[in-house]
DRENVEXLUM-312337 format. One record per residue (C-alpha): x, y, z; residue number from 1; residue in one letter. Coordinates in steps of 0.02 Angstrom, whole numbers, plus 50000, padded with zeros to 5 digits. Example, Ala and Ser with C-alpha at 12.3 -4.5 7.8 and 13.67 -1.06 7.14 Angstrom:
2
NODE      xx      yy      zz   zakol   finu
NODE   50615   49775   50390       1      A
NODE   50684   49947   50357       2      S
***
This chain:
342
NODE      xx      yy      zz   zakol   finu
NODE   46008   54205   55643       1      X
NODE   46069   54324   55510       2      X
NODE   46252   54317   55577       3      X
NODE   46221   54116   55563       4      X
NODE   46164   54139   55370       5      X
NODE   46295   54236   55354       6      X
NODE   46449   54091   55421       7      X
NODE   46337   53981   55303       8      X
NODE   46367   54075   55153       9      X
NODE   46560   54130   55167      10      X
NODE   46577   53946   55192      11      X
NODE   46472   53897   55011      12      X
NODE   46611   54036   54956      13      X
NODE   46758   53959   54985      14      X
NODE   46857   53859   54854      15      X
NODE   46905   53718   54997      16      X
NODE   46790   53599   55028      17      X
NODE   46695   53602   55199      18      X
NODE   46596   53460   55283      19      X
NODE   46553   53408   55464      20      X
NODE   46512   53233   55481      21      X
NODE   46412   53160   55630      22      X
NODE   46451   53010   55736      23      X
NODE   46339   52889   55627      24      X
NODE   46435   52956   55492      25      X
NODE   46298   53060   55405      26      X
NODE   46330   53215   55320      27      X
NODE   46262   53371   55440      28      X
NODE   46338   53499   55329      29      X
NODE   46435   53503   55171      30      X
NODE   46471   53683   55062      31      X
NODE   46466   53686   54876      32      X
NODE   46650   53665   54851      33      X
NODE   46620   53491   54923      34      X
NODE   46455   53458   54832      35      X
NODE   46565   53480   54652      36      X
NODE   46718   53394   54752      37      X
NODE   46610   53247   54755      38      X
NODE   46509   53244   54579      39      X
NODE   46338   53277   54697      40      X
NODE   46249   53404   54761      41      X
NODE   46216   53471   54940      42      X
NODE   46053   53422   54951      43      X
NODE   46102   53225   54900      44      X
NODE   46218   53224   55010      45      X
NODE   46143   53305   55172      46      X
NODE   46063   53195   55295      47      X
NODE   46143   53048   55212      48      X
NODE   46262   52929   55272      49      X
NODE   46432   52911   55196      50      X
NODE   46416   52720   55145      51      X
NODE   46246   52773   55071      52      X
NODE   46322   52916   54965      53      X
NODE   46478   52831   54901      54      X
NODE   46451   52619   54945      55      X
NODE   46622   52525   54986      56      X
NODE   46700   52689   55052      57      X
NODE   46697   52606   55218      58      X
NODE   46828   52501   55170      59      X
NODE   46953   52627   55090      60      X
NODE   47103   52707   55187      61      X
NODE   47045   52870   55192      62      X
NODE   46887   52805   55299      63      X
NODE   46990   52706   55417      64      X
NODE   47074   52884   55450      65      X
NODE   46912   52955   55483      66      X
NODE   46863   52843   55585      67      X
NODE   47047   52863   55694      68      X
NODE   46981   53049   55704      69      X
NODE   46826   53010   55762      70      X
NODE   46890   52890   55886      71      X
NODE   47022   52964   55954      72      X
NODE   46983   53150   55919      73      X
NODE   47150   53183   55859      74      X
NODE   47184   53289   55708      75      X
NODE   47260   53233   55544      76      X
NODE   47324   53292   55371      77      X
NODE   47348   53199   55238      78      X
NODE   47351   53173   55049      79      X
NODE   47222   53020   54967      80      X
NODE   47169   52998   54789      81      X
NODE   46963   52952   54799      82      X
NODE   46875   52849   54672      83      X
NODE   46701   52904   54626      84      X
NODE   46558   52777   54613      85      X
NODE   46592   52778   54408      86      X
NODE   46782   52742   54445      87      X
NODE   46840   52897   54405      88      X
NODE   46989   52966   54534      89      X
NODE   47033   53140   54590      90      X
NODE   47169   53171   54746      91      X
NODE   47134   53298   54881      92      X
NODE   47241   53359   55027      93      X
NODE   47138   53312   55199      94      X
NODE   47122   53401   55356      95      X
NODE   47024   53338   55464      96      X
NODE   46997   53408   55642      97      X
NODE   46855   53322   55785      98      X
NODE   46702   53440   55820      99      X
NODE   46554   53418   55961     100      X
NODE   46464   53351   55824     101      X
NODE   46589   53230   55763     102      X
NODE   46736   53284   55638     103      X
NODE   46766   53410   55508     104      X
NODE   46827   53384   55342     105      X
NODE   46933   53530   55247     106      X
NODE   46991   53460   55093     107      X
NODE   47075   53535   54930     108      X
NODE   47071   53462   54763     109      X
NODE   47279   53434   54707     110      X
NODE   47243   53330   54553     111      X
NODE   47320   53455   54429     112      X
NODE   47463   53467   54557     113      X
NODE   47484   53285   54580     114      X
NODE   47478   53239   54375     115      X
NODE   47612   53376   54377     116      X
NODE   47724   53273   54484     117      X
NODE   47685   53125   54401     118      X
NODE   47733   53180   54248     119      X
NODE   47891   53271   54318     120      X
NODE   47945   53088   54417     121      X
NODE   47918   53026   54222     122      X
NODE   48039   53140   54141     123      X
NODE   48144   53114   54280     124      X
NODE   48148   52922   54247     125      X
NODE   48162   52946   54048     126      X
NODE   48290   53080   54051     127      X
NODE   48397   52963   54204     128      X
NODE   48380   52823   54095     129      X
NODE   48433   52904   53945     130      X
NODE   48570   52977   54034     131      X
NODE   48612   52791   54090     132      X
NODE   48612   52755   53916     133      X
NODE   48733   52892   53869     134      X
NODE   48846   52846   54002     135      X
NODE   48864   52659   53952     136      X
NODE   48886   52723   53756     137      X
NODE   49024   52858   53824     138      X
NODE   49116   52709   53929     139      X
NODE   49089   52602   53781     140      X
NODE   49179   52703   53681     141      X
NODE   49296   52762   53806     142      X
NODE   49345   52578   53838     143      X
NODE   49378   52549   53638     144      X
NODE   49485   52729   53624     145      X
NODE   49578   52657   53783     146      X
NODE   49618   52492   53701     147      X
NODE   49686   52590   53535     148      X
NODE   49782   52694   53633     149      X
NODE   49856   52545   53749     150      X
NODE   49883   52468   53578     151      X
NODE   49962   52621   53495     152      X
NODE   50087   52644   53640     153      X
NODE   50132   52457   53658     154      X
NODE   50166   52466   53476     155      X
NODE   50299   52644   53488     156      X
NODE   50369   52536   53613     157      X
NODE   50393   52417   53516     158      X
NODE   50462   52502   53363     159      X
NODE   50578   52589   53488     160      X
NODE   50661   52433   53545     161      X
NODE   50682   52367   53356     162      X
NODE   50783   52517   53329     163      X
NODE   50870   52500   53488     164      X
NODE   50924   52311   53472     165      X
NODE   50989   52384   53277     166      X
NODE   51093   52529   53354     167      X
NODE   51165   52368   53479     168      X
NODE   51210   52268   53347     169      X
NODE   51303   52427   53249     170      X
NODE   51406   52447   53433     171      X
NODE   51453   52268   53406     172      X
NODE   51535   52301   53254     173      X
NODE   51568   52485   53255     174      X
NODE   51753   52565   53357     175      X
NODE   51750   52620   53517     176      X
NODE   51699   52803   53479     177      X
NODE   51577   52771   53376     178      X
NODE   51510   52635   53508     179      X
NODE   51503   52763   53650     180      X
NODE   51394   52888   53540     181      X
NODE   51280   52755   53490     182      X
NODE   51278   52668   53666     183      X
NODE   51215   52846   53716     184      X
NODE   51072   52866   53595     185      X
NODE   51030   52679   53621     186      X
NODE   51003   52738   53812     187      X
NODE   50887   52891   53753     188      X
NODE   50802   52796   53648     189      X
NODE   50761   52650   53769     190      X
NODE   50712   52822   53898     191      X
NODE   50583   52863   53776     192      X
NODE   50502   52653   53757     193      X
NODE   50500   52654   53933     194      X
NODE   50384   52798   53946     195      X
NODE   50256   52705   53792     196      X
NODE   50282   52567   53902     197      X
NODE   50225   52653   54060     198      X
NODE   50067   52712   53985     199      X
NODE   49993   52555   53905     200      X
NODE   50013   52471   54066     201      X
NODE   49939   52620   54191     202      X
NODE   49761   52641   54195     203      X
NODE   49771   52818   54168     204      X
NODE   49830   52820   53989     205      X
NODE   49862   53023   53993     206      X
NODE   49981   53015   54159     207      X
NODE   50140   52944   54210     208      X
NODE   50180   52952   54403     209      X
NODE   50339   53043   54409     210      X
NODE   50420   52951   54549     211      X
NODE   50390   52749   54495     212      X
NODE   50450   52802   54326     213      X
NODE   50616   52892   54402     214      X
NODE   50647   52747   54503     215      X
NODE   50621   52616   54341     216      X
NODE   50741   52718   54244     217      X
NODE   50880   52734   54379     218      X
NODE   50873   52539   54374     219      X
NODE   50864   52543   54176     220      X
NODE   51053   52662   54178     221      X
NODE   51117   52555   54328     222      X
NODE   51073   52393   54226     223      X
NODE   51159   52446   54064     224      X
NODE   51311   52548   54154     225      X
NODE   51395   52458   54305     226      X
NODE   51430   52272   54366     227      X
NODE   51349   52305   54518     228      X
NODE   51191   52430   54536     229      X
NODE   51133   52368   54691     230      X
NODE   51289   52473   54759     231      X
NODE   51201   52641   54704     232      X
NODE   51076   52713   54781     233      X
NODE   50939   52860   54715     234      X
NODE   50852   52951   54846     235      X
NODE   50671   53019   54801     236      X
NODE   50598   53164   54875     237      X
NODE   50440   53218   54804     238      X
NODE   50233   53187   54828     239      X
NODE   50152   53081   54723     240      X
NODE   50138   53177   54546     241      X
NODE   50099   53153   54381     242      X
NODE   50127   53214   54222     243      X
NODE   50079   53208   54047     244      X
NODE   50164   53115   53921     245      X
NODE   50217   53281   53813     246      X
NODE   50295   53341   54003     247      X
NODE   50349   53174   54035     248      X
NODE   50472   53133   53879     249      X
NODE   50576   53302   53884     250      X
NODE   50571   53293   54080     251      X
NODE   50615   53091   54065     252      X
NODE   50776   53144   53932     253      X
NODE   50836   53248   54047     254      X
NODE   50839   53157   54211     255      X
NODE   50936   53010   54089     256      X
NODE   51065   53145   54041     257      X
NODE   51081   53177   54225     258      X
NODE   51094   53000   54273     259      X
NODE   51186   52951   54141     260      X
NODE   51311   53103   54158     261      X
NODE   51325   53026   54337     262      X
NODE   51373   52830   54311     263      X
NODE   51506   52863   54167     264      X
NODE   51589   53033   54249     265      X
NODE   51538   53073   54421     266      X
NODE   51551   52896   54471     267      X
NODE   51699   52841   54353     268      X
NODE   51835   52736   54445     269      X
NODE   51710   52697   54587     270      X
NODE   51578   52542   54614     271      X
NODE   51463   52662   54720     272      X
NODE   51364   52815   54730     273      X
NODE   51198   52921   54776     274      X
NODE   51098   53018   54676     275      X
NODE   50968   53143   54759     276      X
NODE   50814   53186   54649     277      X
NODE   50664   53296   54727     278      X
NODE   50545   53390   54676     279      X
NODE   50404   53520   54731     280      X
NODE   50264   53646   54662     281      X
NODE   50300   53829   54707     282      X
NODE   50184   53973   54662     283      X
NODE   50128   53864   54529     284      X
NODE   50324   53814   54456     285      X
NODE   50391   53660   54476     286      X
NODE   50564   53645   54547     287      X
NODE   50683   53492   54524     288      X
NODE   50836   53479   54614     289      X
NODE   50977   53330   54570     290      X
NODE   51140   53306   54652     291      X
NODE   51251   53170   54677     292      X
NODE   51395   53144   54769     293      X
NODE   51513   53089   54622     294      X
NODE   51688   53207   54572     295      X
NODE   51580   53359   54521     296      X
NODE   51636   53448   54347     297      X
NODE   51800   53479   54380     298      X
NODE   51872   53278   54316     299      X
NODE   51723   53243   54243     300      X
NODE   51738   53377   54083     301      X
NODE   51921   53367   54070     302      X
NODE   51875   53181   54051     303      X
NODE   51799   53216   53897     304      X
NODE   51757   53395   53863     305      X
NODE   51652   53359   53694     306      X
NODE   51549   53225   53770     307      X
NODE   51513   53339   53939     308      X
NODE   51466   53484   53803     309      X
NODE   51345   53388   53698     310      X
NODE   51264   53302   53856     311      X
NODE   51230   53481   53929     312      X
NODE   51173   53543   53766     313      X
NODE   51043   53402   53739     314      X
NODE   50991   53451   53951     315      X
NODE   50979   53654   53904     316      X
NODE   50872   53588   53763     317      X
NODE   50739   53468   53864     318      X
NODE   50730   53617   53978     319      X
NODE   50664   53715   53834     320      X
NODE   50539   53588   53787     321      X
NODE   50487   53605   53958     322      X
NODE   50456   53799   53953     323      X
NODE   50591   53797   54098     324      X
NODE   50753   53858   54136     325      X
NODE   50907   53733   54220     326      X
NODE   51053   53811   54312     327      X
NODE   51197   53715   54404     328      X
NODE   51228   53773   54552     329      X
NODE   51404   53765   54662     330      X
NODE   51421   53640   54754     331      X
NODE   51581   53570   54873     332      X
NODE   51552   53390   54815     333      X
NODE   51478   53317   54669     334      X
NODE   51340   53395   54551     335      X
NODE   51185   53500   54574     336      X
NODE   51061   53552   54455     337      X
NODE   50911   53640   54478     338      X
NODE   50766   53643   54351     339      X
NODE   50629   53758   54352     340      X
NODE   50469   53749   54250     341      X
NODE   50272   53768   54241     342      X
***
């Protein structure tokens, strides 16, 4: 008897809620916890049937559970917001186990808990909406600075090619010196249009994929140099890189030089030729090689010493704008450079 008084009070103690519930569903024991749990009192509640203590429970979830543990004496767990007879809620976590006498109910009271993830899923849907927000404002605005940009490029190009359709009519008129200087910056300055005209027309309005762009401006020099380009051939070994634009023009000048350098020299007297460009990243340095498989420097700077200085000149330059250093390198046949840079 005492040891039973004494499982009867450390159960009043406990903060959980405690109940056993008989098979015609009245209440044969419920602690305090429960009592407060459900705005009653033990002794309203004791000897009284669920339905009588709380009418339309019957018909709620949370009894049709019950009942599936009463049935099938099986044991459950589960969360369930209750409404009280005034319509007042509260949620509680459920345990409920089957006894001789019918099932047992443990339940703790997870309202705080549950408002706190309410409000938390809240924030969450605010702050993802503003962020939704922000992101269509950001790609707003990104969209407008790509259409100025697009615009500001398209219109360099453009200014580019005025001044390179003047310098074309001054080589109509001018000797054939003159002409041959002119024809030259004419080229460098259609090199550096063709770049503007790259990036309006990529997406990417920052990067210029190294390898289409070589392969447009071989075509440009072929174009504007010999009778018949499809005869030459540029061979392209490198993976798919890009570049910015401030890497791209020096890098771009350079590779025209080359090219250029090739057609009127290395290539002079002949209606064919290959040129070998490749490229590759190593320990963080890019290295360019070009060859080609004209006369090499021995005709070509006797041809015209002067020109040959000032071309290499403008190269040692664009190297320097790269941060890089270009050597040539011996060769039995033909040219071959090699540029190195970060």
């Amino acid at each position: 008897m005492k040891r039973s008084i004494l499982s009867l009070n450390i159960l009043d103690s406990l903060l959980e809620g405690f109940q056993v519930i008989g098979y015609d569903w009245k209440y044969l024991y419920v602690n305090t916890t429960v009592a407060t749990q459900g705005q009653s009192t033990t002794e309203r509640l004791i000897g009284k049937t669920m339905m009588e203590c709380y009418p339309g429970i019957e018909h709620t979830d949370m009894f049709g559970q019950l009942k599936a543990c009463m049935e099938q004496r099986k044991v459950l767990q589960f969360e369930n917001e209750f409404t009280y007879n005034d319509g007042s809620k509260s949620w509680f976590e459920l345990r409920i186990e089957p006894v001789p006498e019918g099932i047992f109910i443990l339940s703790t009271n997870i309202t705080h808990r549950k408002h706190a993830e309410e409000e938390l899923l809240r924030l969450k849907d605010s702050l993802e909406k503003k962020v939704q927000q922000r992101t269509a404002e950001l790609e707003k605005l990104n969209n407008e600075k790509d259409v100025i940009l697009k615009e500001m490029h398209h219109r360099v190009k453009n200014n580019l090619q005025i001044i390179s359709s003047l310098i074309r009519l001054q080589i109509e008129e001018g000797d054939n010196d003159f002409n041959r200087v002119l024809d030259k910056t004419q080229s460098r300055i259609e090199t550096i249009a063709s770049i503007h005209e790259s990036l309006y027309k990529h997406k990417d309005l920052a990067l210029i994929n190294v390898a289409g762009y070589w392969k447009k401006l071989f075509n440009d020099c072929l174009n504007s140099l010999v009778s018949e380009p499809s005869n030459f051939q540029l061979n392209l070994d490198l993976d798919y890189i890009e570049f910015p634009v401030d890497k791209m023009i020096p890098l771009g000048l350079l590779i025209n030089e080359l090219i250029t350098n090739s057609i009127l020299h290395g290539f002079k007297g002949r209606n064919h030729g290959v040129i070998n460009l490749s490229m590759s990243l190593i320990d963080g340095k890019y290295l360019l090689k070009y060859t080609d498989d004209g006369s090499g420097f021995g005709e070509s700077v006797e041809d015209d010493p002067e020109d040959q200085h000032f071309g290499h000149f403008l190269i040692d330059g664009f190297a320097d704008q790269l941060n890089g250093t270009i050597k040539k390198v011996d060769s039995e046949f033909g040219v071959h450079f090699e540029l190195e840079f970060e």
